[in-house]
C-alpha positions as CSV (number, residue, x, y, z in Angstrom):
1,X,11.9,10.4,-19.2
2,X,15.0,11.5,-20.7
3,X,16.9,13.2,-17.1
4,X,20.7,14.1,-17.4
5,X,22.1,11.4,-15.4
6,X,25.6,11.9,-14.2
7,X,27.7,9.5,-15.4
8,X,30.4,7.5,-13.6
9,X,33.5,8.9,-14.2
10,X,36.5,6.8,-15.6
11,X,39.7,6.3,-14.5
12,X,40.2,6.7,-10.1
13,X,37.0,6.3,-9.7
14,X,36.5,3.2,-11.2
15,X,39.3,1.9,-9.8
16,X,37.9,2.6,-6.4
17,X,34.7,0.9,-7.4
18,X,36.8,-2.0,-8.0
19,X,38.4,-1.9,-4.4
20,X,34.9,-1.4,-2.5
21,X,33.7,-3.8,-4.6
22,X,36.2,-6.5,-3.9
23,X,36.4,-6.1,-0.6
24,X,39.1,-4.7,2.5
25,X,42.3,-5.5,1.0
26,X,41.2,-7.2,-2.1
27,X,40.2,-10.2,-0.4
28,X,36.5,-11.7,-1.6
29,X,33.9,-9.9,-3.0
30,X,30.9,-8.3,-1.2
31,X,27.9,-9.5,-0.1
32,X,24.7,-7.5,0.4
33,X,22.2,-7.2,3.6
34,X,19.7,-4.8,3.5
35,X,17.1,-4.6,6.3
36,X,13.9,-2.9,5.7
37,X,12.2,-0.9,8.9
38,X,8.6,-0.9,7.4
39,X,6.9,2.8,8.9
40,X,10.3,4.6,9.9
41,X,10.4,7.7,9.8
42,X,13.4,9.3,9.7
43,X,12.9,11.9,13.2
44,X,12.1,9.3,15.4
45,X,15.8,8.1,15.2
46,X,18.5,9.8,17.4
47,X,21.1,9.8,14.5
48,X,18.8,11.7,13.0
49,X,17.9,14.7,16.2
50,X,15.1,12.8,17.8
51,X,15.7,13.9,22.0
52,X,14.2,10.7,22.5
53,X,16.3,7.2,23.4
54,X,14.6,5.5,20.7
55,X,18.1,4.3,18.3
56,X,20.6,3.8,20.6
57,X,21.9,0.4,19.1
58,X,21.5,2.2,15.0
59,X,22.9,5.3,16.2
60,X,25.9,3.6,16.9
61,X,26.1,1.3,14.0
62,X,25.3,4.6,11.6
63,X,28.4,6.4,13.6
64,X,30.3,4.0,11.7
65,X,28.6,3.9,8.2
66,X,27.7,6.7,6.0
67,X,24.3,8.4,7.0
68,X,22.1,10.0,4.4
69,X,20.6,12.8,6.4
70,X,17.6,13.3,4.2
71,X,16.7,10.4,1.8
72,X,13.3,11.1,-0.2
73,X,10.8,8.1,-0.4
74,X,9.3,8.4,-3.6
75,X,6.0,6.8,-2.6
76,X,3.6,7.2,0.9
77,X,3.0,2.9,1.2
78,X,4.7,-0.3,1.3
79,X,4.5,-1.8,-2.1
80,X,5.1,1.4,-4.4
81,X,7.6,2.4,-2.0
82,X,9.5,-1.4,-2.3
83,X,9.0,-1.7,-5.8
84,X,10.1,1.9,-6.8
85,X,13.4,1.3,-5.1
86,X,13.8,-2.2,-6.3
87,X,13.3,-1.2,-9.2
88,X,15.2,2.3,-9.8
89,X,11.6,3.8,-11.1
90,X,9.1,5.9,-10.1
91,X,6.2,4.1,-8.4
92,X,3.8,4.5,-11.2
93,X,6.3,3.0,-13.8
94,X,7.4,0.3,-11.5
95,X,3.5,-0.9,-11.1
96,X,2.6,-0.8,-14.3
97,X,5.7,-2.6,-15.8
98,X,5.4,-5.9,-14.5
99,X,9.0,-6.2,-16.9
100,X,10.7,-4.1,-14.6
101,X,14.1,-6.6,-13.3
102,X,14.1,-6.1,-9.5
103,X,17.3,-6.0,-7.4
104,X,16.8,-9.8,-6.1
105,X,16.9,-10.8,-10.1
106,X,19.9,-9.4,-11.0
107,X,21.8,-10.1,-8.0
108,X,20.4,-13.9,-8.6
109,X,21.7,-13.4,-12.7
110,X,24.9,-12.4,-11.1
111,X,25.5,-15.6,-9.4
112,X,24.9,-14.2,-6.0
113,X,22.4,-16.7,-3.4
114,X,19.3,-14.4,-2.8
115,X,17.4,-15.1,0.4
116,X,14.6,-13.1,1.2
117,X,12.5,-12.8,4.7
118,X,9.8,-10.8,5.1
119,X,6.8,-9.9,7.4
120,X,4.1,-10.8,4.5
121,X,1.0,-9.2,3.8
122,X,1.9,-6.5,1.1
123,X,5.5,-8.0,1.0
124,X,4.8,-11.6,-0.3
125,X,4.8,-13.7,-3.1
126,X,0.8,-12.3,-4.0
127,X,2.3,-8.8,-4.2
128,X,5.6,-10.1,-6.2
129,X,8.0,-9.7,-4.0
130,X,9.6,-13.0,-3.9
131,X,10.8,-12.6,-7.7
132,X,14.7,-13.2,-7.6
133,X,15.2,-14.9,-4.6
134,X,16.6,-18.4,-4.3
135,X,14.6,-18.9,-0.6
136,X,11.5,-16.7,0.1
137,X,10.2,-16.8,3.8
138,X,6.7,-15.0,4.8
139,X,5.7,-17.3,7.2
140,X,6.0,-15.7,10.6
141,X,5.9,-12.5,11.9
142,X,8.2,-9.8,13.8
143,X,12.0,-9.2,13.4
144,X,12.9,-11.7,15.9
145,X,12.4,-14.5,13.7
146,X,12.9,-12.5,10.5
147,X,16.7,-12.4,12.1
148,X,16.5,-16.3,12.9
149,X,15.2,-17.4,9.9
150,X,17.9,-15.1,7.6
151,X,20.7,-16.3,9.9
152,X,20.0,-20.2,9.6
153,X,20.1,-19.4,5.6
154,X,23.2,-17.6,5.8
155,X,25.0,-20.6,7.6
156,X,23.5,-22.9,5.3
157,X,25.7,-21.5,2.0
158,X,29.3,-22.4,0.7
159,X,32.3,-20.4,2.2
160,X,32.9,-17.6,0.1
161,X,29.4,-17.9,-2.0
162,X,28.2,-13.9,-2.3
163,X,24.9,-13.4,-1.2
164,X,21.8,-10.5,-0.7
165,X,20.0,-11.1,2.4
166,X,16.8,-9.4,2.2
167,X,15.2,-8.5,5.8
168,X,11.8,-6.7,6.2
169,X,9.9,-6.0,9.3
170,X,6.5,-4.5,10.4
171,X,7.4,-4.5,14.2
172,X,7.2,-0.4,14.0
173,X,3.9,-0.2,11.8
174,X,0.4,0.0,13.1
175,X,-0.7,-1.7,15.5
176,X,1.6,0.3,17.4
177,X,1.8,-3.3,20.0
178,X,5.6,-4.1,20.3
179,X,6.7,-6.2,23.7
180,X,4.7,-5.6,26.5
181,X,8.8,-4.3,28.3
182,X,8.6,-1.3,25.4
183,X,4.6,-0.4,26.2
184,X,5.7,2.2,28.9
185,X,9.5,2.5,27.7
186,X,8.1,6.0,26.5
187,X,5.0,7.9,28.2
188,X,4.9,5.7,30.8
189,X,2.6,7.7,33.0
190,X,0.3,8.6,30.4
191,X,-3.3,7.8,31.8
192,X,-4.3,7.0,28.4
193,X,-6.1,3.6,28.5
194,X,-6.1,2.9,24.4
195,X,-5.1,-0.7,24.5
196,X,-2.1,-1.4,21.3
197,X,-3.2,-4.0,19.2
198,X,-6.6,-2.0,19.0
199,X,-4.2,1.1,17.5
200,X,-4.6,0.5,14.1
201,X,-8.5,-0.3,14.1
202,X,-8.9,3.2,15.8
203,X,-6.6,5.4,13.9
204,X,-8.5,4.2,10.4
205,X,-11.6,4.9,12.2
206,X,-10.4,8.1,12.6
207,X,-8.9,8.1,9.0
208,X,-12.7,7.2,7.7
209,X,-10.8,4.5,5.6
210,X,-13.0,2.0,7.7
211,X,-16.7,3.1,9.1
212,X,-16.0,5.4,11.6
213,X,-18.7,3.8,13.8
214,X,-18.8,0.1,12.8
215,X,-21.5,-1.5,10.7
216,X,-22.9,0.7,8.4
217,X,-20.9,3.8,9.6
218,X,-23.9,5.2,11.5
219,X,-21.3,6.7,14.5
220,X,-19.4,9.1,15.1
221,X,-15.9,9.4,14.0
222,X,-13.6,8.5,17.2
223,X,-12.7,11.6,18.9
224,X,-9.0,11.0,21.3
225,X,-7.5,13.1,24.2
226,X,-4.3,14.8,24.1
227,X,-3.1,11.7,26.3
228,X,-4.6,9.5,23.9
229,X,-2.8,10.9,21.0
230,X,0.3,11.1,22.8
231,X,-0.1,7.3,23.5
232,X,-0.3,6.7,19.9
233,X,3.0,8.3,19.6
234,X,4.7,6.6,23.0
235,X,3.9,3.4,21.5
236,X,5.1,3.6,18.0
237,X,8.5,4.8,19.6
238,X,8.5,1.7,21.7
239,X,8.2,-0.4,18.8
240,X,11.6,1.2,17.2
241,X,13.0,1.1,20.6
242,X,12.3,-2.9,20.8
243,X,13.2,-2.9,16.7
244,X,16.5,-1.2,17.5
245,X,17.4,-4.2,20.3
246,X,16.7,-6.8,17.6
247,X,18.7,-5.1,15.1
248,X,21.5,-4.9,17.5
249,X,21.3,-8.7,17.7
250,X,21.5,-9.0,13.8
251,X,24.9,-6.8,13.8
252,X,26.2,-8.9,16.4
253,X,25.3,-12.2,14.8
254,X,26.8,-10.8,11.3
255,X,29.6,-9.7,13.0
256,X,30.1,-13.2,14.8
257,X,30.1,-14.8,11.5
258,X,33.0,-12.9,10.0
259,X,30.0,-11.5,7.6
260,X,30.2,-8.1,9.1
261,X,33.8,-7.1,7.5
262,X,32.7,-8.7,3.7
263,X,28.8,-6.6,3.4
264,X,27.5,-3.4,2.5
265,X,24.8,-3.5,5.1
266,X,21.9,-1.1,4.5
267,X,19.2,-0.2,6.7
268,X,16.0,2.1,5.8
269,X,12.6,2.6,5.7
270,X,10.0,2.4,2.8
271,X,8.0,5.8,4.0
272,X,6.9,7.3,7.4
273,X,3.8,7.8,9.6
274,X,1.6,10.7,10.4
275,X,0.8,11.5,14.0
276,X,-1.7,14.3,13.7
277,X,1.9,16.6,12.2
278,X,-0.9,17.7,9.6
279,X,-4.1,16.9,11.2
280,X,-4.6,13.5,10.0
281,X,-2.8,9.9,11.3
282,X,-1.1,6.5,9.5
283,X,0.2,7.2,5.8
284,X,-0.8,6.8,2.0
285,X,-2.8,10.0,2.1
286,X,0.0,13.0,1.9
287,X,3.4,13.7,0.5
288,X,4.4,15.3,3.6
289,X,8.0,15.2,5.2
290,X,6.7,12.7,8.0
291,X,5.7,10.1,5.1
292,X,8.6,11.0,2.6
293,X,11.7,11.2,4.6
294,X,13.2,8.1,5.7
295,X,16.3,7.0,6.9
296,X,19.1,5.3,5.2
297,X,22.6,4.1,6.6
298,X,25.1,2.4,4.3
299,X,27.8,0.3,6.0
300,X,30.4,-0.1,3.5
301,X,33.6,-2.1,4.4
302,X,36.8,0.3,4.4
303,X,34.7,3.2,3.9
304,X,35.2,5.8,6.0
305,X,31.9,7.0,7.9
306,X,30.3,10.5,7.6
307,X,27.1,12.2,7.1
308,X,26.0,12.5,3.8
309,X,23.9,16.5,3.5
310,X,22.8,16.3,0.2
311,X,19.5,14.8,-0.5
312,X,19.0,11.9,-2.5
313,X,16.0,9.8,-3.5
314,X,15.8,5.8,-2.3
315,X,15.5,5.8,-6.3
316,X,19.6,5.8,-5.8
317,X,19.2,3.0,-4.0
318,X,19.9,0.4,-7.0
319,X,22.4,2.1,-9.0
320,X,24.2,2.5,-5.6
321,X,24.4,-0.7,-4.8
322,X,25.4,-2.1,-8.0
323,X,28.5,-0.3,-8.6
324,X,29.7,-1.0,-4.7
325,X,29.0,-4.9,-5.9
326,X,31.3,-4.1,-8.7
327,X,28.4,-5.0,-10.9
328,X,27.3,-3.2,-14.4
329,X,24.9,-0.6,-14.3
330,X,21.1,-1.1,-14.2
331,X,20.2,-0.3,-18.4
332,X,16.9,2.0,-17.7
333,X,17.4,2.7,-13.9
334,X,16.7,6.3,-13.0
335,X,18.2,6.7,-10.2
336,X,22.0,7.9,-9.5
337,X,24.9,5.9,-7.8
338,X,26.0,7.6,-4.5
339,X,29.0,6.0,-4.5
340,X,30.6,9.7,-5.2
341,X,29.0,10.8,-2.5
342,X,29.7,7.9,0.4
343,X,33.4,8.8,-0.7
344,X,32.9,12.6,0.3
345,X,32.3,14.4,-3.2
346,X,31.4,17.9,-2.7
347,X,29.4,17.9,-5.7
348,X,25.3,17.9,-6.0
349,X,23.7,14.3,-6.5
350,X,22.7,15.7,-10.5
351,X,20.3,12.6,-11.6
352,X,16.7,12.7,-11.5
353,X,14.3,15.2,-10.0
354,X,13.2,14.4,-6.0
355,X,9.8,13.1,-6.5
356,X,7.5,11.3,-5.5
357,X,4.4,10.0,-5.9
358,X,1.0,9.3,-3.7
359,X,-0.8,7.1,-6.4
360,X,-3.9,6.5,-4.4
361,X,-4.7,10.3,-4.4
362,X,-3.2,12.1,-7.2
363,X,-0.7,13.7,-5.1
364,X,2.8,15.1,-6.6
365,X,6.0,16.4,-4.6
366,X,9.2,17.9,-5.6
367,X,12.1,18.8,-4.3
368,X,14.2,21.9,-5.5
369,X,16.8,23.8,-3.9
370,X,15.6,23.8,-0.9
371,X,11.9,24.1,-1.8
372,X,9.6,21.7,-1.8
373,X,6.3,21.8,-3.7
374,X,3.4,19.6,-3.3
375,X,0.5,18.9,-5.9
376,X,-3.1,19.4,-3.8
377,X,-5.7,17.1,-6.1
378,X,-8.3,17.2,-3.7
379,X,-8.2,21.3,-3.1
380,X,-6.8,21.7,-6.9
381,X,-4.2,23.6,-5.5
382,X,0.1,23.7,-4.9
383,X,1.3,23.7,-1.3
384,X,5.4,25.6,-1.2
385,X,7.4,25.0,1.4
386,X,11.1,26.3,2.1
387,X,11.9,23.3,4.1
388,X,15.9,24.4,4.8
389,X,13.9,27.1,6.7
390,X,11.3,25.4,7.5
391,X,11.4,21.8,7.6
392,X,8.2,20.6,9.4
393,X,6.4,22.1,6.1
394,X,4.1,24.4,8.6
395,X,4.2,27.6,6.5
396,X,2.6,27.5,3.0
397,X,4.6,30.1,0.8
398,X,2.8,29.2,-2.6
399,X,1.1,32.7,-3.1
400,X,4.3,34.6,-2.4
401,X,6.4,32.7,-5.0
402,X,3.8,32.2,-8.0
403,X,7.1,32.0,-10.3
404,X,8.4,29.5,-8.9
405,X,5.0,27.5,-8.7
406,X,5.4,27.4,-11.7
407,X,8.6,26.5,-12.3
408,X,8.3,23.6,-10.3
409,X,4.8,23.0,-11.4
410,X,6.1,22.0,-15.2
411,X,9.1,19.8,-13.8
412,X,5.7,18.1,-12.1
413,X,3.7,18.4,-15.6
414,X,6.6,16.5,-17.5
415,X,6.9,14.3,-14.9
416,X,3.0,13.4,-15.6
417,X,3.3,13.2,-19.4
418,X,6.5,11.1,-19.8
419,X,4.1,8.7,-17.5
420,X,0.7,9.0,-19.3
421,X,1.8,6.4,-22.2
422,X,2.2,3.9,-19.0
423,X,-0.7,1.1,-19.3
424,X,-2.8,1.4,-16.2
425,X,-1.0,-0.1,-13.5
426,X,-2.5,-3.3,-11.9
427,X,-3.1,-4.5,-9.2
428,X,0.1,-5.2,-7.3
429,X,-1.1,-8.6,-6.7
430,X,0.1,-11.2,-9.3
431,X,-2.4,-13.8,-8.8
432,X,-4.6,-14.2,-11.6
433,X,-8.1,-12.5,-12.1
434,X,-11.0,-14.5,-9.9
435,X,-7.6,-15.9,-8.0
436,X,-7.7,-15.8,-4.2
437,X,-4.6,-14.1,-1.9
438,X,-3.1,-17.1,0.0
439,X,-4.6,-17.2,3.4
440,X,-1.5,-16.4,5.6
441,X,-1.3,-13.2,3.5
442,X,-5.1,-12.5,4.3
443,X,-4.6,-13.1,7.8
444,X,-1.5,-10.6,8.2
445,X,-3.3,-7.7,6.0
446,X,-5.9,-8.2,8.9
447,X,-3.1,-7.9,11.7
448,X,-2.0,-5.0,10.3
449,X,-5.2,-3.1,9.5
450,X,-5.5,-3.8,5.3
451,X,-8.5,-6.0,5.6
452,X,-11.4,-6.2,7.7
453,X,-12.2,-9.5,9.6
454,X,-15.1,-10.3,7.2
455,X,-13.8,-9.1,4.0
456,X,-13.0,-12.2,2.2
């Protein structure tokens, strides 16, 4: 689709591309981390409102990087999400071109050592995800050992190689089971007996995506107290709250290694998680804020820190990090950099429309001046929200601004067309037809509620 990207400008700015990208003081080039907080969303963070003690470790590491204060998702699940922003394309494009150079690949063409780390299930080699990196880990699980495993990689290269350190983590998804310390960190004299690592189980009873009573579905759906439901919630923010300690260990560890000082560290999170904000639970069903906003926090070295207002897409994400690398520009990306932006440019993002994409369900959502519209499949029907006004999206205002329906509606409709030439995407996994998923990949979907314990 043919959006009016903004262009890098020639001249200061590129020779402050140049600096960033070289480093404090021209000294070596940058490296890249970037930690992935599967199931974040964005409120349940204290740099980001939440009254809660859930971030103190990334508040303070975001006090000194430049904070994106509302970064749009453009898909409601792990591997669109990944892939879209990997990728610098919508989710539907980035599916169903399996052509599509990720991140890890041109890093890795750029002579940069690409070690990757991840919690498997969705986010291993079956689903593609190891493409472009020189040592792929998904044995394992948790960010404990995540951290281990990326550290002993890290001391294991020359002095002065450049490197991306992929780290991704399911500690905060469902089942909502971190440590048993964090269980009662939060809500800790709820009377609620629902036991954690049963979470996920219940909540896709609840969601119908399993039988809601067992074999055959011949129950009733689960029905859960106000305490119950308020457990749900205390345990999910003990799992950021034990994620936030870990993380705090990476920094330290980085910092230790004199690695700190030559990275752009990112942090983020592929999409959010529903707790009954619009009467439903989990995520890959809605395009609502609690799915789509997630946090990002770029640590660049010598940059100053600040919080970034204007809302940009993790579509930005690519084109972003590319030019702070000093590297060329991704041909077909269709995202925007932000570097303008991390250096305090008053100016709108331009680029691309906010969108995004639920794939499963037909869903559509865009983001306009402060509106944001969502596409309604299963009711046949738009949803407007003013979310500078109101930003929980609690107050559907479609009938009382039909123009601007519309208007957003055909930004939507174009959005569609440009993708209807698009074969039909595949299956994310890339083993071949009649091929099996490796067993440790079965095994985690299980742990994390993807697969049933008979489904073979």
């Amino acid at each position: 689709m043919a959006w009016n990207k903004r262009q890098f400008i020639p001249g200061a700015v590129l020779v402050l591309l140049l600096a960033v990208g070289c480093g404090p003081a021209g000294e070596e080039p940058l490296s890249l981390v970037l930690v992935s907080l599967d199931t974040l969303r964005a409120d349940r963070l204290g740099c980001y409102g939440y009254e809660r003690d859930t971030s103190p470790k990334l508040d303070r590491f975001a006090g000194d990087a430049v904070l994106f204060e509302y970064a749009v998702s453009q898909a409601n699940e792990t591997v669109r999400s990944h892939r879209s922003f990997f990728t610098s394309s919508y989710p539907r494009e980035a599916m169903a071109r399996v052509d599509k150079v990720m991140l890890a690949e041109r890093l890795q063409q750029a002579g940069f050592a690409t070690g990757g780390f991840t919690d498997g299930g969705p986010m291993s080699k079956d689903f593609g995800f190891h493409r472009g990196f020189d040592e792929f880990t998904e044995w394992g699980n948790g960010i404990a050992l995540k951290r281990s495993q990326a550290l002993k990689w890290l001391d294991s290269l020359p002095a002065g190689q450049r490197f991306f350190c992929f780290i991704h983590c399911f500690d905060i998804h469902a089942p909502y089971a971190p440590p048993k310390e964090y269980r009662d960190l939060f809500g800790g004299d709820n009377p609620s007996r629902i036991e954690p690592k049963a979470s996920a189980d219940l909540l896709r009873r609840i969601r119908e995506i399993i039988p809601a009573g067992g074999e055959g579905g011949t129950g009733e759906k689960p029905v859960l107290s106000d305490d119950d439901r308020r457990r749900m919630s205390d345990l999910y923010d003990g799992g950021i709250r034990y994620t936030d300690d870990e993380l705090d260990h990476l920094f330290q560890a980085l910092g230790e290694r004199g690695l700190l000082e030559r990275s752009v560290v990112v942090v983020l999170s592929d999409h959010g998680e529903e707790f009954w904000d619009h009467g439903s639970v989990l995520h890959g069903h809605t395009l609502h804020q609690e799915l789509t906003r997630v946090p990002l926090v770029l640590r660049v070295p010598g940059a100053a820190p600040r919080r970034v207002a204007e809302r940009v897409a993790l579509l930005d994400l690519l084109p972003t990090l590319l030019d702070l690398l000093g590297l060329e520009p991704a041909a077909g990306a269709e995202g925007v950099s932000l570097v303008p932006l991390l250096q305090g440019a008053a100016d709108a993002r331009g680029g691309p429309p906010l969108l995004s994409e639920g794939m499963e369900t037909g869903h559509y959502a865009l983001i306009d001046g402060g509106y944001k519209l969502i596409r309604r499949p299963d009711r046949r029907q738009y949803e407007l929200y003013h979310i500078d006004s109101d930003p929980l999206e609690r107050r559907d205002i479609a009938r009382q601004e039909p123009e601007r329906v519309a208007q957003m509606s055909q930004v939507m409709r174009q959005h569609h067309q440009a993708l209807a030439d698009l074969p039909r995407p595949r299956p994310p996994k890339t083993a071949r037809p009649g091929q099996t998923l490796d067993p440790r990949t079965e095994e985690r979907l299980r742990q994390l509620g993807y697969l049933e314990p008979d489904e073979k």
